[in-house]
C-alpha positions as CSV (number, residue, x, y, z in Angstrom):
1,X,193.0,-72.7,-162.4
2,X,189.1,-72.7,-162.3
3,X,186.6,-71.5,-164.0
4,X,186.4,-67.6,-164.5
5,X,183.1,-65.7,-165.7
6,X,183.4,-62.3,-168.0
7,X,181.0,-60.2,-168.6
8,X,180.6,-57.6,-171.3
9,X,182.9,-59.9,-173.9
10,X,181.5,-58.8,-177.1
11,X,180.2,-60.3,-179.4
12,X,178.5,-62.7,-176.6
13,X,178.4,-61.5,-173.9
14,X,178.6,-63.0,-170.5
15,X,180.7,-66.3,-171.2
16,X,182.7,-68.9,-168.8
17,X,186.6,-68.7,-169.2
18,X,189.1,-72.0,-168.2
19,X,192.4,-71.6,-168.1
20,X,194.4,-74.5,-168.0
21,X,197.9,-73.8,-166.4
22,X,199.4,-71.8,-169.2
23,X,199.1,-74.4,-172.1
24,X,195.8,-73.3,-172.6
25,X,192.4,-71.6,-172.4
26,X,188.7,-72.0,-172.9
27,X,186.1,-69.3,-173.5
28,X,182.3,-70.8,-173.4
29,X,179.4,-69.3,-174.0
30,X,175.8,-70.9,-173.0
31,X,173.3,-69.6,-174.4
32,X,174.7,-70.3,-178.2
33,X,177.2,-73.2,-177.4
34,X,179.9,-71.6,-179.0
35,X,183.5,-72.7,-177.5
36,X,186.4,-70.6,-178.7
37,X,189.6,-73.0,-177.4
38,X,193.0,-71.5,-177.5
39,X,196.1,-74.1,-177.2
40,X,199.1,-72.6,-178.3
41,X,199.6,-70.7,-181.4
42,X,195.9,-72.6,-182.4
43,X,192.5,-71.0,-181.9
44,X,189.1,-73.2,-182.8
45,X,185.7,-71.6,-182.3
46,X,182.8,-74.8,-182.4
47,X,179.4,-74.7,-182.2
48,X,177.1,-77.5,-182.2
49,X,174.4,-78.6,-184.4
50,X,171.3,-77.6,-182.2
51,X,169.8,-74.2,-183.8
52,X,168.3,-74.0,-187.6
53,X,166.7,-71.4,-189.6
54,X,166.8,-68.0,-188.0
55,X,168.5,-68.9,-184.7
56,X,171.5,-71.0,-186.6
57,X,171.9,-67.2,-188.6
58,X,171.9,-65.3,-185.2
59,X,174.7,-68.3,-184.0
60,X,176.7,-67.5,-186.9
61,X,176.9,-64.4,-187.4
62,X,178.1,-64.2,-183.6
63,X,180.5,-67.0,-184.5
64,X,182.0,-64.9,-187.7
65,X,182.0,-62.0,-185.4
66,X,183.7,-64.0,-183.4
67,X,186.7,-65.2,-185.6
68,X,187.2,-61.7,-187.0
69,X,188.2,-60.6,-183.9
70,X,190.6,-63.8,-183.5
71,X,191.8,-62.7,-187.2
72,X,192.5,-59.1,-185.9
73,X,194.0,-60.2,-182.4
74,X,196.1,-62.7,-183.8
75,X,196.7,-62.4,-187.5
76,X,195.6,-65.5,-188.0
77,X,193.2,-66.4,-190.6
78,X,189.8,-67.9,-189.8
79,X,189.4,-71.3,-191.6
80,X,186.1,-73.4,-192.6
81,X,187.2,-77.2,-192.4
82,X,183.2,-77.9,-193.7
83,X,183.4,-75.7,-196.9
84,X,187.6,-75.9,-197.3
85,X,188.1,-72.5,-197.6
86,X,188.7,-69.4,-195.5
87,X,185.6,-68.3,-193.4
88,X,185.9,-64.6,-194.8
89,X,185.1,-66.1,-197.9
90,X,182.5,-67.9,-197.0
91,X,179.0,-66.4,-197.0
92,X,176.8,-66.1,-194.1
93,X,173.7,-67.4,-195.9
94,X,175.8,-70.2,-197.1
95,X,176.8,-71.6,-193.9
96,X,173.6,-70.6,-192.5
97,X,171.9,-73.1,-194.9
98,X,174.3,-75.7,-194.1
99,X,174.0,-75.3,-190.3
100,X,170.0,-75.4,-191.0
101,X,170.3,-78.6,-192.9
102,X,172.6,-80.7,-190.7
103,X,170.5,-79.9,-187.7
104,X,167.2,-80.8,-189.0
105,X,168.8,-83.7,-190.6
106,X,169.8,-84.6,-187.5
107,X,166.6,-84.4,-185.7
108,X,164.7,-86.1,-188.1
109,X,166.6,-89.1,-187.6
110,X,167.8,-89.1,-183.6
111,X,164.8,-86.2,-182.6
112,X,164.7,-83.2,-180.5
């Protein structure tokens, strides 16, 4: 199947859904880069390493909005492979920071 556009899917908001057969499923979002990917009984939600300072909080916090719904959809819990730990206990300014760093450590040495 091809690509499929929703609208209204909060927290983003218009985003791109591909479904692939029924193995799996990818919802992207644009604007943020945020990729939720569901394969199986697995979920990962990505974002890359583009926004810092104020825009990597606005990111994340629609990323943690994000994998709470996962967490109540699924019963799942919402891991952080970065800070080994569970992303409910992880705090928003924390990963915020982290997301600020990498990215400007990143354009300082490759630019952009």
């Amino acid at each position: 199947m091809g690509p499929n556009r929703a609208a209204g899917s909060d927290p983003l908001g218009e985003v791109e859904i591909t479904e692939y057969g029924h193995e799996s499923r990818d919802l992207s979002h644009s604007g943020t880069g945020i990729d939720l990917s569901v394969f199986g009984d697995e979920v990962s939600i990505t974002v890359p390493y583009w926004p810092a300072g104020d825009d990597a909080a606005v990111v994340l916090d629609k990323v943690f909005a994000l994998a709470a719904i996962v967490e109540k959809e699924t019963g799942l819990t919402a891991y952080d492979p970065q800070v080994e730990r569970p992303l409910r206990e992880t705090p928003l300014q924390g990963a915020t920071g982290l997301m600020s760093r990498i990215t400007e450590d990143l354009r300082s040495r490759y630019g952009g």
